[in-house]
PyMOL Python script that loads the backbone (N, CA, C, O; Angstrom):
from pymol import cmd

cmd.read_pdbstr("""\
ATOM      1  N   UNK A   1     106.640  94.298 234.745  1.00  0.00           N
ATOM      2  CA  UNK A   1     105.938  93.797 235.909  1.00  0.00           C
ATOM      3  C   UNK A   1     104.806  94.723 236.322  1.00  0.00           C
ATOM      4  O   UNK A   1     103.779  94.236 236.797  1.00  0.00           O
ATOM      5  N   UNK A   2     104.907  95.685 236.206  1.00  0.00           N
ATOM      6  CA  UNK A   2     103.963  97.038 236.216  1.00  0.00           C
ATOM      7  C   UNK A   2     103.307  96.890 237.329  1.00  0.00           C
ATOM      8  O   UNK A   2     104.037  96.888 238.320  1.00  0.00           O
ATOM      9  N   UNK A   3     101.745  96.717 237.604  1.00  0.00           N
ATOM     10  CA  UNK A   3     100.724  96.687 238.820  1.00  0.00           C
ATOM     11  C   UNK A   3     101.171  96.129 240.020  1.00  0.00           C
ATOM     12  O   UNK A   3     101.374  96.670 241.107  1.00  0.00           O
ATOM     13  N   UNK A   4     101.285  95.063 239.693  1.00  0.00           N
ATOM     14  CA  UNK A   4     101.964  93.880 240.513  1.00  0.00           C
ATOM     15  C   UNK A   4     102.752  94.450 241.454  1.00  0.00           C
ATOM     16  O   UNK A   4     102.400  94.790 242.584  1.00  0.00           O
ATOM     17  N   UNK A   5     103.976  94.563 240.899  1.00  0.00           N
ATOM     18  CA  UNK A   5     105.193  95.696 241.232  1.00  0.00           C
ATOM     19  C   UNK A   5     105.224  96.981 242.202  1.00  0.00           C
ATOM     20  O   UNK A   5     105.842  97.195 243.244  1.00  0.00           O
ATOM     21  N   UNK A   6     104.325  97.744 241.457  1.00  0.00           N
ATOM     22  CA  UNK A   6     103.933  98.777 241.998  1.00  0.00           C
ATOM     23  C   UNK A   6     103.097  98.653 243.470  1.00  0.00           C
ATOM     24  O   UNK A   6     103.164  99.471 244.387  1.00  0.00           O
ATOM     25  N   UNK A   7     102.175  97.229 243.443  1.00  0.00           N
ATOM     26  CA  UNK A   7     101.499  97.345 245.051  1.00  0.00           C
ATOM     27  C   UNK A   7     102.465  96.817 245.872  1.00  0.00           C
ATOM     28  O   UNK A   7     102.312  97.011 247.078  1.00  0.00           O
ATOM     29  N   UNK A   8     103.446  96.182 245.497  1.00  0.00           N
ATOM     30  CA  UNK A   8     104.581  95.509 246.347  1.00  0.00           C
ATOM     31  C   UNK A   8     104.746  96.504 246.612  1.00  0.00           C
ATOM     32  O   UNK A   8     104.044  96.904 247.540  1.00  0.00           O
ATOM     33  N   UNK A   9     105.568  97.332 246.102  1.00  0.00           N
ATOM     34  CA  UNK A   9     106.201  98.546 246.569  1.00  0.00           C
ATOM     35  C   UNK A   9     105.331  99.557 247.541  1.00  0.00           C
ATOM     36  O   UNK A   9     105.614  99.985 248.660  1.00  0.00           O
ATOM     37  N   UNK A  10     104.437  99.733 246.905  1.00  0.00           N
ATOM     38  CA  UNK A  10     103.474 100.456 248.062  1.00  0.00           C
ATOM     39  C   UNK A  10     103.422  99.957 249.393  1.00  0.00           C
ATOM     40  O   UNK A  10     103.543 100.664 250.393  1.00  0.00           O
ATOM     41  N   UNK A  11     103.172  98.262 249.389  1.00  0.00           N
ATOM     42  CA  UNK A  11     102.976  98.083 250.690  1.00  0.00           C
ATOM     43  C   UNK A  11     104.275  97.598 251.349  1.00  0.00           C
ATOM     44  O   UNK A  11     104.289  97.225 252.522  1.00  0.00           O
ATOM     45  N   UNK A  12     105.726  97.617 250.309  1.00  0.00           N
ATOM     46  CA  UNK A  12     106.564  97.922 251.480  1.00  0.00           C
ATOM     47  C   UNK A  12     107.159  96.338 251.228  1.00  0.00           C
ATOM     48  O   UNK A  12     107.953  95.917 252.070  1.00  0.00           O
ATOM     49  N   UNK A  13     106.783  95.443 250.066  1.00  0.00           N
ATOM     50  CA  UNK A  13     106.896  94.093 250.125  1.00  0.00           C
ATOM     51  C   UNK A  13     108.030  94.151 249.127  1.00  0.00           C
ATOM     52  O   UNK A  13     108.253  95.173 248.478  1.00  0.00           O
ATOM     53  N   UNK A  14     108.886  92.830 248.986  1.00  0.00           N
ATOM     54  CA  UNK A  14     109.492  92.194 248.519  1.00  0.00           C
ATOM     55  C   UNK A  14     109.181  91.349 247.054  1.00  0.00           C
ATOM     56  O   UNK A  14     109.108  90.124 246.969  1.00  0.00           O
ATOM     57  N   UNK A  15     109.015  92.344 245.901  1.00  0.00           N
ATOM     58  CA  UNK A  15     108.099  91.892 244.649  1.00  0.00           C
ATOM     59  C   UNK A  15     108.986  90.181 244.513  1.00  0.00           C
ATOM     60  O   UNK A  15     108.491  89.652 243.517  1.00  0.00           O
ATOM     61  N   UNK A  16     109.660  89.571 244.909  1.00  0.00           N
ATOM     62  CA  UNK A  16     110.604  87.983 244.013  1.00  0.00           C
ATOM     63  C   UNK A  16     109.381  87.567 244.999  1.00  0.00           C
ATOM     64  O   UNK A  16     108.289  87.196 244.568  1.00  0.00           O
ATOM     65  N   UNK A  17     109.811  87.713 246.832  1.00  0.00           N
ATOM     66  CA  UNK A  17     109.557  86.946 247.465  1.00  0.00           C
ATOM     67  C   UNK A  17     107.950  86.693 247.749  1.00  0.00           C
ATOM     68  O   UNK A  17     107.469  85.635 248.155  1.00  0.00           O
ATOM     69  N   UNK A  18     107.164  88.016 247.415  1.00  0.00           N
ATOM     70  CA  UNK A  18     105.799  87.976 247.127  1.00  0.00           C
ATOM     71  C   UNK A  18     105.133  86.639 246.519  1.00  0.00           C
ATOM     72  O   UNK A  18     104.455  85.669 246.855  1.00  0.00           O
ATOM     73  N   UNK A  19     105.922  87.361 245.138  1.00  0.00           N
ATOM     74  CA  UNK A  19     105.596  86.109 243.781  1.00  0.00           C
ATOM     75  C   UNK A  19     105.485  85.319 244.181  1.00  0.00           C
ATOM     76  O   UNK A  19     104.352  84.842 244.231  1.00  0.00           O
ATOM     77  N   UNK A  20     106.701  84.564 244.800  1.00  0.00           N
ATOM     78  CA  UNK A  20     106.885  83.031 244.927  1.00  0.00           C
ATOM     79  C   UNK A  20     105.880  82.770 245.691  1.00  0.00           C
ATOM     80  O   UNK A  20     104.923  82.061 245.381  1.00  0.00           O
ATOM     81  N   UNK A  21     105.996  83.158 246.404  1.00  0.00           N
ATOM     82  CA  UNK A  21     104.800  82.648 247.551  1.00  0.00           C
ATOM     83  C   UNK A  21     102.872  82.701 246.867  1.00  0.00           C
ATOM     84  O   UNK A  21     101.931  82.022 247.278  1.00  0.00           O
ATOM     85  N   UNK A  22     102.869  83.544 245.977  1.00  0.00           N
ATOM     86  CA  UNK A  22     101.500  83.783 245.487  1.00  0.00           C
ATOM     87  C   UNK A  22     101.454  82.621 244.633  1.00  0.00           C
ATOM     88  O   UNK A  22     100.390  82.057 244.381  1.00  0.00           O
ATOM     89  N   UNK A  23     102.615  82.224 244.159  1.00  0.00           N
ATOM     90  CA  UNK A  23     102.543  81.375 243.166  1.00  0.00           C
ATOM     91  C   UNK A  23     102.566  79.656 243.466  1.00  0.00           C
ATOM     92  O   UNK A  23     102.281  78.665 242.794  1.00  0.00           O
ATOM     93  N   UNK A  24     102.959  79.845 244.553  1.00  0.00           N
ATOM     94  CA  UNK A  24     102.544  78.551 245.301  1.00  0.00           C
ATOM     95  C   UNK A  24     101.473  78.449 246.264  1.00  0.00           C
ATOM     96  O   UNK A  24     101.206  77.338 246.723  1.00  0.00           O
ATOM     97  N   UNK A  25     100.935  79.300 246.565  1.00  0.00           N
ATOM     98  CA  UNK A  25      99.569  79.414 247.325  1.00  0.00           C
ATOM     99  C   UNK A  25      98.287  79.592 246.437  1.00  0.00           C
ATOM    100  O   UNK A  25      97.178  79.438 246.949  1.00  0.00           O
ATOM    101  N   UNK A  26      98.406  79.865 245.320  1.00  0.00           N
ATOM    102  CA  UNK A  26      97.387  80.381 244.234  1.00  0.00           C
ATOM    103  C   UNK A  26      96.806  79.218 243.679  1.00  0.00           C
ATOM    104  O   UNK A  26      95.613  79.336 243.399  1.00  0.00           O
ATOM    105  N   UNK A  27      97.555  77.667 243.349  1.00  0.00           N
ATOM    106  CA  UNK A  27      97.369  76.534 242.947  1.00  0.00           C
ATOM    107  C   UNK A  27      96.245  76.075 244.487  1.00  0.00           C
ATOM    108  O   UNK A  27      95.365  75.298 244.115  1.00  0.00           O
ATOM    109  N   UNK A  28      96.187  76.274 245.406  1.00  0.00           N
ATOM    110  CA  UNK A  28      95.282  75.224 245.920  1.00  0.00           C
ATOM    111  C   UNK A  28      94.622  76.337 246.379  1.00  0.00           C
ATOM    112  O   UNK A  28      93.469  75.940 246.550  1.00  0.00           O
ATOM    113  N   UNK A  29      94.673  77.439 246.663  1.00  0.00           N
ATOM    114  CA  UNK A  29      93.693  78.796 247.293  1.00  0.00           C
ATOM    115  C   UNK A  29      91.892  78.542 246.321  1.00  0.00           C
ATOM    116  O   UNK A  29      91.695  78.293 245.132  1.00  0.00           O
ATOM    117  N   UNK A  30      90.912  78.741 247.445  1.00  0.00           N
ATOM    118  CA  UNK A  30      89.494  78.510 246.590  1.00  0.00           C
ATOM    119  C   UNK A  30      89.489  79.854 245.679  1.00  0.00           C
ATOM    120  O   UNK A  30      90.234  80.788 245.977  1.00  0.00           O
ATOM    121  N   UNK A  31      88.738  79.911 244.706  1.00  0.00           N
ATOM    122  CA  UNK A  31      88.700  80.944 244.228  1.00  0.00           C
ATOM    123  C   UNK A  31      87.724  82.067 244.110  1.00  0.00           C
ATOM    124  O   UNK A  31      87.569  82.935 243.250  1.00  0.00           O
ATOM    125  N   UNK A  32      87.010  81.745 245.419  1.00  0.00           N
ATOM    126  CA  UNK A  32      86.393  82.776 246.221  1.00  0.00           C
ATOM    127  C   UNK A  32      86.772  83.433 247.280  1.00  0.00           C
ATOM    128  O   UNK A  32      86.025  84.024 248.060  1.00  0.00           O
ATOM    129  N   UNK A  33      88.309  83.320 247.356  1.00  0.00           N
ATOM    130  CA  UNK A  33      88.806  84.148 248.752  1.00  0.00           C
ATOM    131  C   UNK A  33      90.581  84.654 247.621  1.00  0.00           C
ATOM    132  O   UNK A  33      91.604  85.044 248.184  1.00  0.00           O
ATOM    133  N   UNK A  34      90.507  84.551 246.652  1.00  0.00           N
ATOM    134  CA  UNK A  34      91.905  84.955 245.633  1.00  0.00           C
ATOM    135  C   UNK A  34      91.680  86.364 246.291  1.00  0.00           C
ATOM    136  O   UNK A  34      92.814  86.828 246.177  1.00  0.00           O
ATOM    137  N   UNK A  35      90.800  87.507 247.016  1.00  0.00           N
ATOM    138  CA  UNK A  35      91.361  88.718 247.378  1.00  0.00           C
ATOM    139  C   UNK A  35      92.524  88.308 248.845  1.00  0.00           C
ATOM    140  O   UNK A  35      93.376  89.146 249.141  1.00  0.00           O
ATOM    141  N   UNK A  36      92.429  87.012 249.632  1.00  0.00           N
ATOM    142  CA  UNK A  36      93.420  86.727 250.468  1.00  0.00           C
ATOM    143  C   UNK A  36      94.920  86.795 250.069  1.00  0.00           C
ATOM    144  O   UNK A  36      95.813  87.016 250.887  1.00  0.00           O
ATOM    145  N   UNK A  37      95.135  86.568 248.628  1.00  0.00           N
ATOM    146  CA  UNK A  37      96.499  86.695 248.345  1.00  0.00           C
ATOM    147  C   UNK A  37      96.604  87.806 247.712  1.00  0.00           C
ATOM    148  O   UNK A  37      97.239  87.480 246.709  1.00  0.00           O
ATOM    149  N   UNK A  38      96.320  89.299 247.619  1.00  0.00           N
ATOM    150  CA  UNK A  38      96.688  90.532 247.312  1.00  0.00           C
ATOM    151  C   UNK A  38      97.496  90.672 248.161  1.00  0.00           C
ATOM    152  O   UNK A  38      97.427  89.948 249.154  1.00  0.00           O
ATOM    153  N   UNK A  39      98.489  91.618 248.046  1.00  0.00           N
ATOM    154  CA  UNK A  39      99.748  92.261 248.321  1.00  0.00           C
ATOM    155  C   UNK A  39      99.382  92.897 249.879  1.00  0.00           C
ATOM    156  O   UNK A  39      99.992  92.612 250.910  1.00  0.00           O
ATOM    157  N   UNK A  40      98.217  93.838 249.760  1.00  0.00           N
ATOM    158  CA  UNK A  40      98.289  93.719 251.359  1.00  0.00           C
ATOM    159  C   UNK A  40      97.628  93.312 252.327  1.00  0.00           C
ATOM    160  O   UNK A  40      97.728  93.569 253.526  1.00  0.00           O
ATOM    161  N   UNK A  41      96.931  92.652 251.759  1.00  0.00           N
ATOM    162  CA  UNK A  41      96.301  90.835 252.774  1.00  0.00           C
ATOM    163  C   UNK A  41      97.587  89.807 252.557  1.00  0.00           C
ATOM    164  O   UNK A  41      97.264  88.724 253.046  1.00  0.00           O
ATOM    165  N   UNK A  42      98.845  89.752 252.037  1.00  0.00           N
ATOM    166  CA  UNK A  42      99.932  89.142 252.185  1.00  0.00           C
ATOM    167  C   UNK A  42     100.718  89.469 252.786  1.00  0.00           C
ATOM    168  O   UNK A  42     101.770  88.834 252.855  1.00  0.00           O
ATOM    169  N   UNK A  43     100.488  90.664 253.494  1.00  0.00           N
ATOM    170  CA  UNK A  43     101.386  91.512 253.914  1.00  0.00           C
ATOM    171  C   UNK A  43     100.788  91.583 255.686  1.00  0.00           C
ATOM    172  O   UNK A  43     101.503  91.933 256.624  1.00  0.00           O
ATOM    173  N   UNK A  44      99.989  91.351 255.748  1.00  0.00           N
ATOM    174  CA  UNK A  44      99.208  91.180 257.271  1.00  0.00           C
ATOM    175  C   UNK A  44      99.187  89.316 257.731  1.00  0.00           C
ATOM    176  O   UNK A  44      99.148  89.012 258.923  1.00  0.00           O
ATOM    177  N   UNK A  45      99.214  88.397 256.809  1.00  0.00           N
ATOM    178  CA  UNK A  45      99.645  87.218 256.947  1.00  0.00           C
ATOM    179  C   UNK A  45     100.962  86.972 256.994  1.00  0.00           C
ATOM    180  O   UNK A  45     101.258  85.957 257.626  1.00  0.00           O
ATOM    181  N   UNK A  46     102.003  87.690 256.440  1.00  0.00           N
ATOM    182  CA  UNK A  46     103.481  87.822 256.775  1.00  0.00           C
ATOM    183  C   UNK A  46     103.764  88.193 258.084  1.00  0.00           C
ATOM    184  O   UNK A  46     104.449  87.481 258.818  1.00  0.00           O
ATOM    185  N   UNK A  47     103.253  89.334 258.457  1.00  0.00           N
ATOM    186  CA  UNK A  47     103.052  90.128 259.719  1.00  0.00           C
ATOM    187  C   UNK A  47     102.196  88.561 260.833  1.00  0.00           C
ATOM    188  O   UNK A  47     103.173  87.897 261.182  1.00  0.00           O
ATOM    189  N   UNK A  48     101.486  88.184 261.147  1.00  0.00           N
ATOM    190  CA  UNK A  48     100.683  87.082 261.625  1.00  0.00           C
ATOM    191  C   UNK A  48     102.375  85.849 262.151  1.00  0.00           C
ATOM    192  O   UNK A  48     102.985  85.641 263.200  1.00  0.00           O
ATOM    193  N   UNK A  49     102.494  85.358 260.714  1.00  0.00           N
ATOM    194  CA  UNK A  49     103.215  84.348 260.569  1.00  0.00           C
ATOM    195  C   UNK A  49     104.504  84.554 261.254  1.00  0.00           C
ATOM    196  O   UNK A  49     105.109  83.605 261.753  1.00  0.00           O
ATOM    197  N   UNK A  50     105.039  86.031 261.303  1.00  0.00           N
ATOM    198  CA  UNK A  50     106.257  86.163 262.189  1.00  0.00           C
ATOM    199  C   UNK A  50     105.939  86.566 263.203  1.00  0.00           C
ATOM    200  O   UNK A  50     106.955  86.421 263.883  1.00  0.00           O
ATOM    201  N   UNK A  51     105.309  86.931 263.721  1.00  0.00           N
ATOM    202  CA  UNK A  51     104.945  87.195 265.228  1.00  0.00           C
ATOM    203  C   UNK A  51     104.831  85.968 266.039  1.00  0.00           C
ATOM    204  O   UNK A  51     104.550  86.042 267.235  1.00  0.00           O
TER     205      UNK A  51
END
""", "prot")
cmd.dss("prot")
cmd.show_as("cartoon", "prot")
cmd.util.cbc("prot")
cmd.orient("prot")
């Protein structure tokens, strides 16, 4: 899993529950904003979404 993995961990995330979610948001996301689903711009929309 290597990179991937490793920024989860850095930012403290959940590498399964990341995935899943990148992987269902990645199919309709434009692909001029794909830096919105990095690990810690997912991680400040997690933060958003539970507050």
């Amino acid at each position: 899993m290597g990179k991937p993995r490793a920024a989860c961990v850095a930012n403290e995330l959940n590498p399964e529950a990341y995935l899943a979610d990148f992987l269902t948001r990645v199919q309709s996301h434009p692909n001029s904003r794909l830096d919105e689903l990095l690990p810690v711009a997912w991680k400040r929309l997690r933060a958003t979404d539970t507050a």
